[in-house]
C-alpha positions as semicolon CSV with decimal commas, in nm:
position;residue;x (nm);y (nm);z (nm)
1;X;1,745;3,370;4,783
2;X;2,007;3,181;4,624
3;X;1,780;2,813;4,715
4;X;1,499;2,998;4,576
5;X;1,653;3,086;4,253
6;X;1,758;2,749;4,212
7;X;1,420;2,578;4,291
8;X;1,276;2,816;4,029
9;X;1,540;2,635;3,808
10;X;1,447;2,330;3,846
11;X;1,073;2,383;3,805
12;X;1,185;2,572;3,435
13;X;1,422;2,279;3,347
14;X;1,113;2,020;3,455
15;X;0,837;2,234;3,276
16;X;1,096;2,264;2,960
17;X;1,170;1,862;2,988
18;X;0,736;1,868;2,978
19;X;0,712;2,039;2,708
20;X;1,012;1,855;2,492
21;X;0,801;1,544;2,561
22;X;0,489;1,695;2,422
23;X;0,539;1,487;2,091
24;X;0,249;1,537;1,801
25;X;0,021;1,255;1,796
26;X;0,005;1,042;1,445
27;X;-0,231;0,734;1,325
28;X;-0,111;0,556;1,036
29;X;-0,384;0,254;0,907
30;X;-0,185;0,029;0,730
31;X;-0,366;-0,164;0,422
32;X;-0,312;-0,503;0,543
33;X;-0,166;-0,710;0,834
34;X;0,211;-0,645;0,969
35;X;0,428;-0,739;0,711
36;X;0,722;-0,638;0,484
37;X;0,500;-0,504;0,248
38;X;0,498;-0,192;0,552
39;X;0,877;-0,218;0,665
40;X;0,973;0,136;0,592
41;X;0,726;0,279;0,885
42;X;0,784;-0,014;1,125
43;X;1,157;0,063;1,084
44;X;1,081;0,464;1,130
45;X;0,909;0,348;1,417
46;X;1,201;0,109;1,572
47;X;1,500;0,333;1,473
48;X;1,366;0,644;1,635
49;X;1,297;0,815;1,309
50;X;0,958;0,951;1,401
51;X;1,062;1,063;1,727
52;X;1,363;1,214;1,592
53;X;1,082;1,437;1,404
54;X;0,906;1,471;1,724
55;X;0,643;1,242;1,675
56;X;0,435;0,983;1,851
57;X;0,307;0,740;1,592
58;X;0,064;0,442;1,611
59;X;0,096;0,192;1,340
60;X;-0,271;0,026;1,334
61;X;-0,244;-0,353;1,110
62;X;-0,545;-0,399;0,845
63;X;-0,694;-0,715;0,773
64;X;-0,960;-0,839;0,549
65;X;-1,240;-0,656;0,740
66;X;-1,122;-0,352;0,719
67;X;-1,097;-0,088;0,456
68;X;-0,839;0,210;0,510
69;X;-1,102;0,476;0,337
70;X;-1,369;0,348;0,606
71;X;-1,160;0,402;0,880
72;X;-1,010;0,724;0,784
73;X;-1,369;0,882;0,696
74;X;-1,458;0,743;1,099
75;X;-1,152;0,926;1,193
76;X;-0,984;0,639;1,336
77;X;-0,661;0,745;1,150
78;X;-0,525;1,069;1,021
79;X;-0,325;0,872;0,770
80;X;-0,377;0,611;0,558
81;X;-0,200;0,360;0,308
82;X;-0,444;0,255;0,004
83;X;-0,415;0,173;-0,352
84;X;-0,451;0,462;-0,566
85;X;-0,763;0,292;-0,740
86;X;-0,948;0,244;-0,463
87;X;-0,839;0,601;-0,324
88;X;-0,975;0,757;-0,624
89;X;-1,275;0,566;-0,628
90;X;-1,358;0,672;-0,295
91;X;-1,315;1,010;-0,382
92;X;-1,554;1,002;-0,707
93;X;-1,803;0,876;-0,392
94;X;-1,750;1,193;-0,214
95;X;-1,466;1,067;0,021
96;X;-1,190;1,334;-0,058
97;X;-0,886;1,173;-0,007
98;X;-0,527;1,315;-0,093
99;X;-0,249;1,127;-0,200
100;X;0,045;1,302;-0,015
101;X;0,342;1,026;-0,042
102;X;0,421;0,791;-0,309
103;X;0,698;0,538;-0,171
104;X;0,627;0,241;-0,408
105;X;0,714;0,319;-0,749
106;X;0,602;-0,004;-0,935
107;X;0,282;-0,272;-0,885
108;X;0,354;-0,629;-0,740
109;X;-0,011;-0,679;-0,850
110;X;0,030;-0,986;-1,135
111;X;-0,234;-1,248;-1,279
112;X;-0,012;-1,624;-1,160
113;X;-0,170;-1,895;-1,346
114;X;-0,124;-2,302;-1,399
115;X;0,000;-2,395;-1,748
116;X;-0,196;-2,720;-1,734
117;X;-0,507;-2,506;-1,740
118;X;-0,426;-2,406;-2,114
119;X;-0,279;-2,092;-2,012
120;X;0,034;-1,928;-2,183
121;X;-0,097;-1,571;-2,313
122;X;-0,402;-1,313;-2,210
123;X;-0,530;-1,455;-2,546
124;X;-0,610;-1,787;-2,349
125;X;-0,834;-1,631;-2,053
126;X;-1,146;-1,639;-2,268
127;X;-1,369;-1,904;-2,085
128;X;-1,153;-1,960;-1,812
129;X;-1,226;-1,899;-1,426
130;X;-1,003;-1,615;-1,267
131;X;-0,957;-1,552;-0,903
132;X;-0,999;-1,202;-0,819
133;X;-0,922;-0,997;-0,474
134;X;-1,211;-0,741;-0,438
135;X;-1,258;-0,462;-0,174
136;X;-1,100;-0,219;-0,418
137;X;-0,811;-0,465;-0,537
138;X;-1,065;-0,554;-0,792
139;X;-1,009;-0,208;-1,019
140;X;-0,686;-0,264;-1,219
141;X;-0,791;-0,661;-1,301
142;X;-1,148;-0,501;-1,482
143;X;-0,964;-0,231;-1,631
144;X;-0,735;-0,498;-1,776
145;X;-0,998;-0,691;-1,889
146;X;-1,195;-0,417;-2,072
147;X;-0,859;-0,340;-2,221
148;X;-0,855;-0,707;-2,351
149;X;-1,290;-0,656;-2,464
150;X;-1,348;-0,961;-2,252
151;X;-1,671;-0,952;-2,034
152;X;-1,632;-1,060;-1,686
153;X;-1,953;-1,194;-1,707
154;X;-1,879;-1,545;-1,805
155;X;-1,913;-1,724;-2,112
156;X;-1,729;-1,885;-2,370
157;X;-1,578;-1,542;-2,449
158;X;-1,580;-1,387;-2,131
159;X;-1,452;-1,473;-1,838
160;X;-1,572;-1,588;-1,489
161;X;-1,457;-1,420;-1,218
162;X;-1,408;-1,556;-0,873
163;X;-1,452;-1,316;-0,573
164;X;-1,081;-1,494;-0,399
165;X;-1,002;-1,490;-0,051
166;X;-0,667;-1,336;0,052
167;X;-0,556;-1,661;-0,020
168;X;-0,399;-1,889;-0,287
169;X;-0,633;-2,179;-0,262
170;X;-0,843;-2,169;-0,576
171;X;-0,557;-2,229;-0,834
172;X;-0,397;-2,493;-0,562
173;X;-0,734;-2,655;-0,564
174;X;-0,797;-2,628;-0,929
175;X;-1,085;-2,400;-0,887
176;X;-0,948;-2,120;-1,089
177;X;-0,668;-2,112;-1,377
178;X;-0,575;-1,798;-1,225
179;X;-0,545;-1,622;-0,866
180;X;-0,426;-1,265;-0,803
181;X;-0,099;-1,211;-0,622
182;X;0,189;-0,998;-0,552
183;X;0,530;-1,080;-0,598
184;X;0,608;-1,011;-0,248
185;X;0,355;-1,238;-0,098
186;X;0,066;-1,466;-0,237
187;X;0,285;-1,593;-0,545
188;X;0,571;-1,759;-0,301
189;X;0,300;-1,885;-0,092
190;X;0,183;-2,076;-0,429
191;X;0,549;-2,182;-0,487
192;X;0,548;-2,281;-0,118
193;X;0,252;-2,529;-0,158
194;X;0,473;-2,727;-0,419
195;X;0,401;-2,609;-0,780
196;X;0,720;-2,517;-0,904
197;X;0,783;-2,200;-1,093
198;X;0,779;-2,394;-1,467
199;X;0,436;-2,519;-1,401
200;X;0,361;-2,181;-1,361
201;X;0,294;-1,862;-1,574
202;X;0,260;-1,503;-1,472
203;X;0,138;-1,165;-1,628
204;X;0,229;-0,872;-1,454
205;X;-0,014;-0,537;-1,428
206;X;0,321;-0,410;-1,488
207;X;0,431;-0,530;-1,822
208;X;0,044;-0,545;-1,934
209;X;0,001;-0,160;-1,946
210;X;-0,233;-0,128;-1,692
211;X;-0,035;-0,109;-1,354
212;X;-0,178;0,140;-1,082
213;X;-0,004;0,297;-0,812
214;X;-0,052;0,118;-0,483
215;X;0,026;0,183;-0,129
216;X;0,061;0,547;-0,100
217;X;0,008;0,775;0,189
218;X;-0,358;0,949;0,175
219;X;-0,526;1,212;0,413
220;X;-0,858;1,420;0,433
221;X;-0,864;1,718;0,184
222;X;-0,957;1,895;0,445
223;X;-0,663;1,882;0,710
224;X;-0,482;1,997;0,500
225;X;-0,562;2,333;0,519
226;X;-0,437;2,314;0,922
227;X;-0,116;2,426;0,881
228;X;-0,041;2,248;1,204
229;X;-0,190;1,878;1,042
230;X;0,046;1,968;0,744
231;X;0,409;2,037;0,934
232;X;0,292;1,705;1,130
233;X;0,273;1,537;0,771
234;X;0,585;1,678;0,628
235;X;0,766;1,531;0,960
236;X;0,560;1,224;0,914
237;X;0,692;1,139;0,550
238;X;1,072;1,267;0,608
239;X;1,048;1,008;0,868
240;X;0,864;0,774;0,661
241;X;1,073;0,773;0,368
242;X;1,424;0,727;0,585
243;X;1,265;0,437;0,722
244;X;1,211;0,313;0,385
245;X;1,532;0,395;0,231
246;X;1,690;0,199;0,541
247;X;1,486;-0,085;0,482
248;X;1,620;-0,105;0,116
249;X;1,938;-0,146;0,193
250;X;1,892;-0,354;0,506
251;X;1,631;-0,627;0,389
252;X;1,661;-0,880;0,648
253;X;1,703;-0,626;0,912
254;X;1,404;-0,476;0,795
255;X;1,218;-0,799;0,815
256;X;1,373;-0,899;1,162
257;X;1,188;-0,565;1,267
258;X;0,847;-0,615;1,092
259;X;0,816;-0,962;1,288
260;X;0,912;-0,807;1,637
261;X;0,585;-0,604;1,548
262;X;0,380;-0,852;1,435
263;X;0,155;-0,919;1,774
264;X;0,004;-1,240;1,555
265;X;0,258;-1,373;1,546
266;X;0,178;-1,591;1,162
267;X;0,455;-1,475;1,009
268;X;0,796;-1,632;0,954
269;X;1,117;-1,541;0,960
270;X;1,217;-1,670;0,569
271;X;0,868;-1,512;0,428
272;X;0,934;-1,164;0,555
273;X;1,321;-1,179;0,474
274;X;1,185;-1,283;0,128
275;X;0,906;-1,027;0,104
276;X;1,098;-0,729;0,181
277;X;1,375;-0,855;-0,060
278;X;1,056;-0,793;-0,312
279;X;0,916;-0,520;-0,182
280;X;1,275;-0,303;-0,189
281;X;1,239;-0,337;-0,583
282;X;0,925;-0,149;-0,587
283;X;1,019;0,153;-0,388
284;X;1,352;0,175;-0,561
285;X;1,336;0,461;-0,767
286;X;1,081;0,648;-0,527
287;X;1,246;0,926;-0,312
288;X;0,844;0,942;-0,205
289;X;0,739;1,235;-0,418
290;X;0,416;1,093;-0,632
291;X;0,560;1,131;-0,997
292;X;0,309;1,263;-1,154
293;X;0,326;1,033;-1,544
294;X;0,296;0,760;-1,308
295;X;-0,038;0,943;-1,154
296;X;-0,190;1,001;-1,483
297;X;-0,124;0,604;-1,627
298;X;-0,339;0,479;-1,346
299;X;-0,612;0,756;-1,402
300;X;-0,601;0,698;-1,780
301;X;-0,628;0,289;-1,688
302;X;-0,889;0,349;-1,425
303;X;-1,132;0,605;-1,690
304;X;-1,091;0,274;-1,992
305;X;-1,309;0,054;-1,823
306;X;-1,588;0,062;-2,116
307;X;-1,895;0,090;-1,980
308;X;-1,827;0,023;-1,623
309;X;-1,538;0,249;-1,577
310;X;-1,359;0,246;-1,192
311;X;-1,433;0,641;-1,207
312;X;-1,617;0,849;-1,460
313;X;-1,400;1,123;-1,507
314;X;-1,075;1,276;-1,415
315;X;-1,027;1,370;-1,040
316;X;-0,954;1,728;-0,975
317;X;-0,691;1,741;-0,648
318;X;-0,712;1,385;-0,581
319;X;-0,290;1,474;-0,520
320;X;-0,016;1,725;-0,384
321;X;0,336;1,790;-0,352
322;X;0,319;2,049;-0,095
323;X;0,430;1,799;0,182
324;X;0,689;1,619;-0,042
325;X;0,815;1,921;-0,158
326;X;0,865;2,044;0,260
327;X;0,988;1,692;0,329
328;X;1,215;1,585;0,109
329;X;1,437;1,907;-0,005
C-alpha cells in the first residue's frame, strides 16, 4: 500500500512538473534585423524575464522583404513591432491593428544631409534630391514635406525623391543631398564612411514638428477579445518592458546580448554598444504605456498631408491601455 501511495506520488509530482512546463506560446516579428534597436526583448528573452511570466517566446528578425503588418495578417506572429504610421495606415486598409505597448518615447527618424550640397535649413531642399526609406518609413518624410508646401514631385520647387535602400550610399556617392537615418544606426554608418560630423547637417522629425511614434507593440483587434490572448499580452509587455528598463541602464550588456542573437552574424561589437547607447534615450521616459498627446501628434501629422494624406481620417480604436494598465500597475 504504502509503495503504491508513493508511486501515485510520483506520477502527481511528474504530471504537476508537466503541467508547470506548459508555458504559453508567443511570436514577436521584429521590424528589422537583430539589433539594439530590439534589446529590451532580446534581454527579456536572455534574462529569463519571459519565462519568469511563464512564457515561451520566439523573437522572429525582419529584413527588407518583409513587412510586420503582412506577416501578422498571415498569422505568422501574434505580435508585432511597427511604426505607428504605417500601423495606422494599414488599418485605414482594413488591417485592424492595435497598438498595445509604447516603449520608445521619441523618433530617431532625422533628414542627415552634406553641407557642400547647399544645405543648411528645410528652406534649401527646394530642387534638391532626397533619399527616402519607403515600405511605410516613407509617411512622416511626406507629411513633412506637405508641411513645408513642397511637391515631391520634382522641380525647381519641389523636390525629387529617391526610393533609398536601407543604406547610406546615395549621399556617400553624391547621389542625393540627403538620406534618411536614425540616430541609432544609418547616421554613424555615414560618420563611419569618413565624412565627419561638421561636413554634415541634420534635421530631426523630432525638432521639425512632425515626429511619429515608432516601434510599438501591435496585435489583431480581434484577439483581443480572448481573454486568454490578453493575460498572455499583459505577461508579454511586463516582461517586455523589464527587459527594456534593464537594457537602459546596462547598454553594453544589452548590446553584448543582441549580438549573441544575431545568427548573421554582420554586426559588431562597437555598432551595437553604440546603438543601444542611442536607442536608451528614446525609451527613456516610456514606462510602455502609449501616452496618448504623443498618439494624437502623429495622427494630427499623418491627416496634414494635403491632398495625399497617409490616412483620411481619424482612426477609431487604432489603441488601448487595457494591457498596460494590467501590466504595469
Amino acid at each position: 500500500m504504502k509503495t503504491m501511495m508513493k508511486t501515485l506520488g510520483v506520477a502527481a509530482l511528474g504530471l504537476w512538473a508537466g503541467m508547470a512546463q506548459a508555458a504559453d506560446d508567443v511570436t514577436l516579428q521584429l521590424k528589422w534585423v537583430t539589433q539594439a534597436q530590439f534589446a529590451g526583448y532580446y534581454v527579456a528573452l536572455d534574462k529569463g524575464f519571459y519565462e519568469e511570466e511563464d512564457l515561451n517566446v520566439t523573437i522572429k528578425p525582419g529584413g527588407p522583404d518583409i513587412a510586420p503588418a503582412q506577416v501578422i495578417a498571415g498569422g505568422g506572429a501574434d505580435v508585432v513591432l511597427d511604426w505607428m504610421p504605417s500601423a495606422l495606415a494599414s488599418r485605414e486598409k482594413g488591417l485592424p491593428l492595435v497598438n498595445i505597448a509604447q516603449p520608445y518615447k521619441s523618433s530617431g527618424m532625422m533628414l542627415t544631409c552634406r553641407k557642400d550640397a547647399g544645405i543648411e535649413s528645410p528652406e534649401d531642399f527646394k530642387g534638391k534630391t532626397l533619399g527616402v526609406w519607403f515600405f511605410g518609413n516613407e509617411y512622416p518624410f511626406l507629411s513633412w514635406m506637405s508641411k513645408l508646401g513642397y511637391s515631391t514631385a520634382g522641380g525647381p520647387d519641389g523636390v525629387t525623391v529617391l526610393k533609398q535602400g536601407f543604406n547610406v550610399d546615395p549621399i556617400l556617392q553624391g547621389q542625393a543631398a540627403c538620406v534618411s537615418t536614425m540616430t541609432y544606426n544609418e547616421y554613424w554608418q555615414i560618420i563611419d564612411a569618413g565624412l565627419k560630423p561638421e561636413e554634415l547637417v541634420v534635421f530631426k522629425y523630432e525638432d521639425q514638428g512632425v515626429a511619429t511614434l515608432e516601434d510599438g507593440m501591435y496585435v489583431m483587434e480581434e484577439n483581443l477579445n480572448d481573454p486568454a490572448f490578453v493575460d498572455k499580452m499583459v505577461r508579454f509587455v511586463r516582461a517586455s518592458m523589464k527587459g527594456w528598463k534593464w537594457a537602459e541602464e546596462n547598454p553594453e550588456d544589452a548590446a553584448m546580448i543582441v549580438l549573441d542573437n544575431d545568427a548573421s552574424g554582420a554586426q559588431t561589437e562597437e555598432h551595437q554598444i553604440r546603438m543601444m547607447t542611442e536607442v536608451a534615450k528614446l525609451t527613456a521616459g516610456s514606462n510602455g504605456a502609449l501616452d496618448v498627446a504623443d498618439y494624437e501628434r502623429t495622427v494630427e501629422s499623418l491627416l496634414s498631408g494635403g491632398s495625399d494624406p497617409v490616412i483620411t481620417k481619424k482612426p477609431e480604436g487604432a489603441w488601448t491601455h487595457a494591457i498596460t494598465d494590467k501590466a504595469l500597475n
